[in-house]
C-alpha positions as CSV (number, residue, x, y, z in Angstrom):
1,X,14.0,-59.9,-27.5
2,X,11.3,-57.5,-26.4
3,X,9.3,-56.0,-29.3
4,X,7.7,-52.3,-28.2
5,X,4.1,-51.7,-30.4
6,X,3.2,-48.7,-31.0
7,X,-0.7,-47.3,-32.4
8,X,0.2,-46.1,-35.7
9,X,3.4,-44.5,-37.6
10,X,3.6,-41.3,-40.3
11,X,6.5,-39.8,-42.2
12,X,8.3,-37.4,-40.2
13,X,9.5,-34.1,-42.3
14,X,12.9,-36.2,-42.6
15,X,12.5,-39.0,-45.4
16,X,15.0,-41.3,-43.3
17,X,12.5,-41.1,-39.9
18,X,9.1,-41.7,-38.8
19,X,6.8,-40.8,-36.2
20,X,4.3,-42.1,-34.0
21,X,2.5,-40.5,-30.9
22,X,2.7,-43.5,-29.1
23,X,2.5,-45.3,-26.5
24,X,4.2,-48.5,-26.8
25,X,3.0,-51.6,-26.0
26,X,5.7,-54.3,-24.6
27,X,4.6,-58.1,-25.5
28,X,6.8,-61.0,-25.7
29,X,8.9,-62.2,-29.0
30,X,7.2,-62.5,-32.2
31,X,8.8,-65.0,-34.8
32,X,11.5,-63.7,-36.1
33,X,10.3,-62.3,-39.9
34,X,10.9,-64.3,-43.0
35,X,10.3,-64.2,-46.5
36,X,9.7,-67.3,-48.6
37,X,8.1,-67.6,-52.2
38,X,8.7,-66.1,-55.5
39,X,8.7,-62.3,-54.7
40,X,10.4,-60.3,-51.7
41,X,8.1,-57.9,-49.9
42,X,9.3,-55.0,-47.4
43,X,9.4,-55.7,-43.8
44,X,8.4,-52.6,-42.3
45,X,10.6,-53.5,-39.0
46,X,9.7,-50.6,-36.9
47,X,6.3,-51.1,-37.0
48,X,6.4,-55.1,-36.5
49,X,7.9,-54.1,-33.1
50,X,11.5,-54.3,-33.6
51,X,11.7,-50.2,-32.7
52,X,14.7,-50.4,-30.1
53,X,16.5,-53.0,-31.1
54,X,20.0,-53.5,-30.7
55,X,20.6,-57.1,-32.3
56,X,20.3,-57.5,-36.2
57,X,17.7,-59.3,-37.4
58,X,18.2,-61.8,-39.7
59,X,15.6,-62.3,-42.7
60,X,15.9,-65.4,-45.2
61,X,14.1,-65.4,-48.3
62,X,15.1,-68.1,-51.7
63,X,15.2,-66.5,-53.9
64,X,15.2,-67.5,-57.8
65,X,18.2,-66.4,-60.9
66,X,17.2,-67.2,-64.3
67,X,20.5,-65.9,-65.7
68,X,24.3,-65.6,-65.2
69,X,24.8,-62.4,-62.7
70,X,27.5,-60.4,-60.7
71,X,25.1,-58.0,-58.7
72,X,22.5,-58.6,-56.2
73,X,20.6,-55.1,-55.9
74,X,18.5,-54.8,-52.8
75,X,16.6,-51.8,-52.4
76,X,15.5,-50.1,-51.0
77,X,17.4,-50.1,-47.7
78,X,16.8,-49.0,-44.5
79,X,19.1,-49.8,-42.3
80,X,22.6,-49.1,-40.6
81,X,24.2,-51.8,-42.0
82,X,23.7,-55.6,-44.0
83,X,25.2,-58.8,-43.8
84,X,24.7,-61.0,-47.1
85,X,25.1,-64.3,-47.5
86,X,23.8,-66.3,-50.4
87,X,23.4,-70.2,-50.3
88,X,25.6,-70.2,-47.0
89,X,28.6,-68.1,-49.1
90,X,29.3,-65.5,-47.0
91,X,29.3,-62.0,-48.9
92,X,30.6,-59.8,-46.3
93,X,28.9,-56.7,-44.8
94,X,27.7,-53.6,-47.0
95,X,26.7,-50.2,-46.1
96,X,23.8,-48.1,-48.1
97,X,25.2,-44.9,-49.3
98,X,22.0,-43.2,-47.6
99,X,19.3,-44.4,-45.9
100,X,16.6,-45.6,-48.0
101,X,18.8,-46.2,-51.2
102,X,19.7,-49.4,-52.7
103,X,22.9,-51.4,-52.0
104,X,24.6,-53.5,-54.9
105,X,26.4,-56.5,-53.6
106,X,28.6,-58.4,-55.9
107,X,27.4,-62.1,-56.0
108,X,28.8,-64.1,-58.8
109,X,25.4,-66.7,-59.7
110,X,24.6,-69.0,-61.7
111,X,21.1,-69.9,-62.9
112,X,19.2,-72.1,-59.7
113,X,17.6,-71.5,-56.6
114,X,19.2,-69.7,-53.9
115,X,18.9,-68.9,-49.8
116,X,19.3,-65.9,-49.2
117,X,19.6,-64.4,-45.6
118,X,19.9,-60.7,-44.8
119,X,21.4,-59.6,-40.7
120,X,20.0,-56.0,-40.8
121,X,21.8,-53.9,-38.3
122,X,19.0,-51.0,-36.9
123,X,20.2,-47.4,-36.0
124,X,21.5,-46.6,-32.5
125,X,19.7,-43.4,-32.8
126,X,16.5,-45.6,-32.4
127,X,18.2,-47.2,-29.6
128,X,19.9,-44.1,-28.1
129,X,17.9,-40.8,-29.4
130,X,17.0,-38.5,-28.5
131,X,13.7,-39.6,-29.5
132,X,11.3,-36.4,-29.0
133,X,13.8,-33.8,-30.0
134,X,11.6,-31.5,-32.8
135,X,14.5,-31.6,-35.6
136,X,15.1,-35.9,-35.4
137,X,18.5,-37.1,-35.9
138,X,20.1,-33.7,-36.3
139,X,23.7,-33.5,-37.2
140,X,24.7,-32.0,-33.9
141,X,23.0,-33.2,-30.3
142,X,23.8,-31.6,-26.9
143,X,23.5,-32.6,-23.8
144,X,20.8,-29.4,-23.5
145,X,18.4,-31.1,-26.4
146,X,18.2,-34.6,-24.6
147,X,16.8,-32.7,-21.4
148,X,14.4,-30.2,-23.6
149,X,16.4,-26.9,-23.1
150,X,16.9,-24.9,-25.6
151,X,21.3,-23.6,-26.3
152,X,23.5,-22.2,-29.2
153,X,22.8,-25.1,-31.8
154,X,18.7,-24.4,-31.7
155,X,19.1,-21.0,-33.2
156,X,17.0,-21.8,-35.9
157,X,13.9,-22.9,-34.4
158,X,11.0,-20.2,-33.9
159,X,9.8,-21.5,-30.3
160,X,11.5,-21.9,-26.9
161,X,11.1,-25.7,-26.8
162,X,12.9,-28.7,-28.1
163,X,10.7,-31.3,-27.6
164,X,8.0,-32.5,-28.7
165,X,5.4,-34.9,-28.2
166,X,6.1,-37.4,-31.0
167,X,8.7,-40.2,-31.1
168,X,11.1,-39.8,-33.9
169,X,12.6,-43.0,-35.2
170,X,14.6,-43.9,-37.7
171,X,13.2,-46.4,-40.8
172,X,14.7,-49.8,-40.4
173,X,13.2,-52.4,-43.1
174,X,14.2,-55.0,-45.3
175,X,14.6,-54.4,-49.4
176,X,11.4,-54.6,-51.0
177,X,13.2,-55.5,-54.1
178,X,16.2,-58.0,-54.5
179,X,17.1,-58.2,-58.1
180,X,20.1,-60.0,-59.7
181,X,21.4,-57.6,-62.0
């Protein structure tokens, strides 16, 4: 896998996307991200170079139940899609109700130590775009807005142009918070 670098990223207007001016860097595969320990921290996977992915990526973490518990709550979550699985049970594949929100998978545990891996499907928008397009990942794309001409479904913007010079992405990270619930 090729991981692309960029200088620095910013909240774009949308709270799903990000931006960065660029350019990016190719260098050769990182190790793939895990967690380990205690306490679960966000993987900011955009910025560690996993921008155009097309593959999950899979994160493992052990994570620790002290009770009797039905819900694994991961949030928040930014990505397309997640595959659990939980001490090699596999727990199917769950989709966030909105970008960025958390995701409640039902996980019957019982007190103990568990491994816990997480196959985080990125958006094809990242993949796909159109990247420089001024309004992001808009509901509606033309062919027109992928070259930079402006047609019927800009009406709203106040210039001429479409693009601009910023790459828009969309956020793709792990949970920053798994909690059995």
């Amino acid at each position: 896998m090729t991981c692309w670098y960029a200088a620095g990223y910013w909240d774009a207007p949308d709270a799903t996307e990000v931006l960065t001016d660029g350019p990016f860097t190719i260098t050769g595969v990182p190790s793939a991200p895990a967690q380990t320990g205690p306490t679960w921290k966000e993987v900011d996977l955009v910025a560690a170079g996993y921008a155009f992915t097309r593959e999950p990526i899979a994160l493992h973490a052990e994570i620790q139940v002290t009770g009797h518990t039905k819900i694994l709550a991961l949030s928040p979550v930014h990505a397309d899609a997640v595959h659990v699985r939980i001490a090699s049970v596999d727990y199917g594949w769950h989709w966030p109700a909105a970008r960025g929100q958390g995701l409640a998978v039902p996980a019957e545990l019982t007190p103990g130590s568990y491994t816990l891996r997480l196959d985080l499907v990125p958006s094809s928008y990242n993949v796909y775009g159109p990247h420089h397009y001024v309004l992001g990942d808009a509901p509606a794309i033309s062919p027109a807005q992928v070259i930079g001409q402006r047609n019927f479904i800009d009406e709203a913007l106040p210039h001429l142009g479409t693009h601009e010079a910023a790459w828009h992405l969309k956020r793709f990270s792990a949970p920053s918070r798994i909690e059995p619930i």
